[in-house]
Each structure stands twice: as structure tokens, then as C-alpha cells.
N, C-alpha and C positions, 0 to 999 in steps of 0.2 A: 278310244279302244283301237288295239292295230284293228285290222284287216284281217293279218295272219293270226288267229291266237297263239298262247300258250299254252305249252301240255303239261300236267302234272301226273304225276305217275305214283302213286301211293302204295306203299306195302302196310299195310295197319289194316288189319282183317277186322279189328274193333270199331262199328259204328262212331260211336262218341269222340274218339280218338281222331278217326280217318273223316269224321264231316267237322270237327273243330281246328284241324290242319287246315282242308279246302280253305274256310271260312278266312282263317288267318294270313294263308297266302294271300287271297283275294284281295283282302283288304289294306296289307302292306303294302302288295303289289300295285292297287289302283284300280285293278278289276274287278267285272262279274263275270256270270259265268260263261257271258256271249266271248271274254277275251281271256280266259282261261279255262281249258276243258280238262275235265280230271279220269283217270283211268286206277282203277285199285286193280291192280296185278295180285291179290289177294282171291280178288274174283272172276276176272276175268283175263283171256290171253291179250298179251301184247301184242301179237300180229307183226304186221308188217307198218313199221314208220314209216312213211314220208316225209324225209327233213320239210320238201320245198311249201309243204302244209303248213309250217309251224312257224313262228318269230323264235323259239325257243322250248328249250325243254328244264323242265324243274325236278328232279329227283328226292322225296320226303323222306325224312326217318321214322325209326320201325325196331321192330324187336330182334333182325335178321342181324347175324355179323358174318362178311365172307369167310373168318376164323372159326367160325364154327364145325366142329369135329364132322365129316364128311356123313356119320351113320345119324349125326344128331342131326341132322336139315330134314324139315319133313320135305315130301314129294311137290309140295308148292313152292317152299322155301327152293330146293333145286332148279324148278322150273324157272321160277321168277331171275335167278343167279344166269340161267344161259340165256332168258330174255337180254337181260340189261346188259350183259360181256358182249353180245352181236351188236347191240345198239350202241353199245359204247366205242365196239372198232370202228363203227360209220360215223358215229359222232369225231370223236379224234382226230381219224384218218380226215376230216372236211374241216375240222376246227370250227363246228357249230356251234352255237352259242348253247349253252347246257347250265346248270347250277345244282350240285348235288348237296344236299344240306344232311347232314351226320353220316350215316349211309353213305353218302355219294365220297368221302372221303376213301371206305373199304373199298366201294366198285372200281371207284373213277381208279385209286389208287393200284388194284388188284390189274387193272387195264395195264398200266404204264409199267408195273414193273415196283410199284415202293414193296417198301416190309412192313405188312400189316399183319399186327399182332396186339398182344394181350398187354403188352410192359407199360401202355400210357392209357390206364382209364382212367378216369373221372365219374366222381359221386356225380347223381339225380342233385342239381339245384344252380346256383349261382357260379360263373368263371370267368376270373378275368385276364381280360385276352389284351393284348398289345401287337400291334401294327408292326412291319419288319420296317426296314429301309425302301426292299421291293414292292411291300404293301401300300407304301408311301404313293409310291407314282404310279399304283393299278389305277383306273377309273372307276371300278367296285367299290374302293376301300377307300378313294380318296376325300369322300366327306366324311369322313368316320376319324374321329380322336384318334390320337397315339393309343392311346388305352380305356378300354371301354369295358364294363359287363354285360355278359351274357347266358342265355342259360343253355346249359348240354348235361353231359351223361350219356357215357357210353363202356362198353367192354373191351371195343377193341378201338386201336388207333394206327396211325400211319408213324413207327419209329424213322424211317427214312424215305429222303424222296431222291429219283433218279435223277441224275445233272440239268437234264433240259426239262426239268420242272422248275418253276417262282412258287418260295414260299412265303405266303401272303402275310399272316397271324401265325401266334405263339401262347402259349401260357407256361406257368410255373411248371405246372403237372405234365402238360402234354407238349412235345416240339412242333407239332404241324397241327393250328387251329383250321388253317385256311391255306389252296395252292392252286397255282393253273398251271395248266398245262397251255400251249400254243399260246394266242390273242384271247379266247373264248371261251375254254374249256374251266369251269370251276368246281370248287368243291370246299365245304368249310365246315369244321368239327361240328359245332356251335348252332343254336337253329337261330337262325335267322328270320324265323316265323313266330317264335316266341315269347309271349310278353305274361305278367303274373296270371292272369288266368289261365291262360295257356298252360304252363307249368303244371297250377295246381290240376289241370284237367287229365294233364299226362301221369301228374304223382297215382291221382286217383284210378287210372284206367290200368297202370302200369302196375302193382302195389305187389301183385303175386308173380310178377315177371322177374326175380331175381337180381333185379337195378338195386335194391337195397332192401334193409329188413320191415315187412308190413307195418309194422307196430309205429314205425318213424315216421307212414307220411304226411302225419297232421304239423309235428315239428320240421319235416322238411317242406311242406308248404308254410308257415310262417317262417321261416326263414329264407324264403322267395323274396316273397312281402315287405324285406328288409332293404332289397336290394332295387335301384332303378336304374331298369333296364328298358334304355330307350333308344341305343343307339345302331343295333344290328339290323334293323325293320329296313334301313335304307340302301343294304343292298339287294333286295327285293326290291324295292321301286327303282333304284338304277338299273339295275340287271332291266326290267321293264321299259326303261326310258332309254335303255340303250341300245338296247335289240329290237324297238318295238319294229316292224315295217307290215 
């Protein structure tokens, strides 16, 4: 276990949802909870970071989209958006070691300048992502296949990224899986904490959250089940093994 832990920072106001996340980081990552400490910004304020506290910071996905219509963000949802834009100029601006997994594609990307919008979502279930050139020689990505499955779902996506951004992964549907910004700074459509149970735990929690129609997600958890997904887990244990100090 570092020294320093890890922070995770959770927006999932739903129990089941935001301790089945923790759990799965954890357990990708290599940790408990002595080397990753978890924060639900759902509940409680972000405060003030200290980078020189942390090995790193992990950013979870959630129901939030930074596109979302300014009158539709409730009063948390707002709060949570100028937590993580301050923490994100100090992150950046230091090229901390960070990892934003679906979410952190909107924030990270909303930081830098990309265009995030509505034109690249992706159904709740199975995606398959393929590695760039650039993805090739990251240390993130580079035990990771050319082309792998993954699971995501989301509403909004990053359509472009700004010159002095690498972008990492790709899929059919969406241009930008995965990107960094600096040496450290990441962020990647796709969760990287998710494995079939997982999935189905999110289908279940999520059902009335308008990802897709309720009635579907008995069919779209078996058709999870179809798919093996085993190889996104291991940028969580690098992210880990790379940052740890």
C-alpha cells in the first residue's frame, strides 16, 4: 500500500451504486481502504485538496453531465461542478496524477477547452474500444490489446479535443474513449471499474434515470453477460502502480 493513499471522489448519491463503485475500485486497483480514501461530493463538501496528501486522484461516474441545461443541475449538482473545475485548474496547472473515468471525460475535458456535447452517446451495455497509435506508447494503455471491450453509457461525450491534448482510445460510436492531457492528467469514456456485475448493479440502480427504457434492463443485463470484459481493470492497477509513492 503507498504511504500516500488515493482519493476517490464519487458523485452517486445512491448507496448501492456509490459502495459498489468504492469496492470495485479497490479491488482493480489493489487496495483497501487504508490506500484509497473515498469522498461522495453527493454528501459531503470537497474542501480544500492537498495534492501533497495524495499518490493521486480518481474521479467516478454518475448521473451528472457538464451539458446539462444550466436550470436542470440541482443546487448539489452545481456545487459539485465548481468543486471539481478549481480542483481541476490545480490538478492541470501541476500535471498531477488524476484519472477521471466517464465524468472525468465532461470535467477533465470542460477544463481544457474540448467540445462536449450531446452528438456521441452510447447505450448502457457493451463498447468496443480500440487503442490509437498514441494509446500505443501511453504507460496506461500499454498492456491493453489494440482492441478490447468495455462497458459505458453515457449522454454526453467529448466531440473534439484541443491540439495539446493525446487521444488515447476510440470507438465506432464515440471519437474520444480515452485522453491525457500533460504526462498525468487522464480521463477515459468507458469505466474502467467495471466488470459484469458491476454493470448489472448499475443497470439496476440506474433503470429510472433515463440511460434507457426500464422495461429493457433485464435484456440489457443479459446481454452484458455475453460479452468478456476483462481488460479495462488494468488501468486502475497501473494508474496504481504508477503513481503509487
Amino acid at each position: 500500500m503507498a504511504d500516500a493513499p488515493f482519493l476517490l471522489l464519487s458523485i452517486r448519491g445512491e448507496d448501492e451504486a456509490a459502495d459498489d463503485e468504492y469496492r470495485a475500485m479497490m479491488r482493480f486497483a489493489g487496495l483497501d481502504e487504508g490506500g484509497m480514501h473515498r469522498i461522495r461530493l453527493t454528501h459531503t463538501l470537497l474542501g480544500e485538496v492537498d495534492l501533497s496528501q495524495w499518490s493521486g486522484i480518481i474521479l467516478g461516474g454518475g448521473p451528472y453531465n457538464v451539458s446539462d441545461e444550466p436550470g436542470a443541475k440541482s443546487p448539489t449538482q452545481q456545487r459539485v461542478e465548481a468543486e471539481l473545475a478549481e480542483l481541476l485548474a490545480d490538478v492541470i496547472s501541476r500535471d498531477f496524477p488524476f484519472l477521471g473515468c466517464c465524468y472525468g471525460v465532461g470535467t477533465v475535458g470542460t477544463a481544457i477547452g474540448a467540445v462536449v456535447d450531446r452528438s456521441h452517446p452510447e447505450p448502457v451495455g457493451p463498447v468496443t474500444v480500440q487503442i490509437t497509435a498514441e494509446g500505443r506508447d501511453d504507460p496506461l494503455f500499454a498492456d491493453l490489446p489494440d482492441v478490447f471491450d468495455a462497458f459505458g453509457g453515457h449522454k454526453e461525450a467529448a466531440s473534439s479535443l484541443p491540439p495539446h491534448t493525446v487521444r488515447l482510445a476510440t470507438s465506432a460510436a464515440c471519437p474520444v474513449q480515452a485522453f491525457r492531457v500533460g504526462r498525468n492528467v487522464y480521463a477515459t469514456q468507458f469505466h474502467p471499474e467495471l466488470d459484469v456485475e458491476g454493470i448489472c448493479t448499475r443497470i439496476d440502480v440506474y433503470k429510472n434515470h433515463g440511460y434507457f427504457a426500464p422495461e429493457t434492463a433485464e435484456s440489457l443485463k443479459d446481454a452484458a453477460r455475453q460479452r468478456d470484459v476483462a481488460h479495462p481493470m488494468a488501468i486502475l492497477r497501473t494508474f496504481v502502480q504508477r503513481y503509487s509513492r
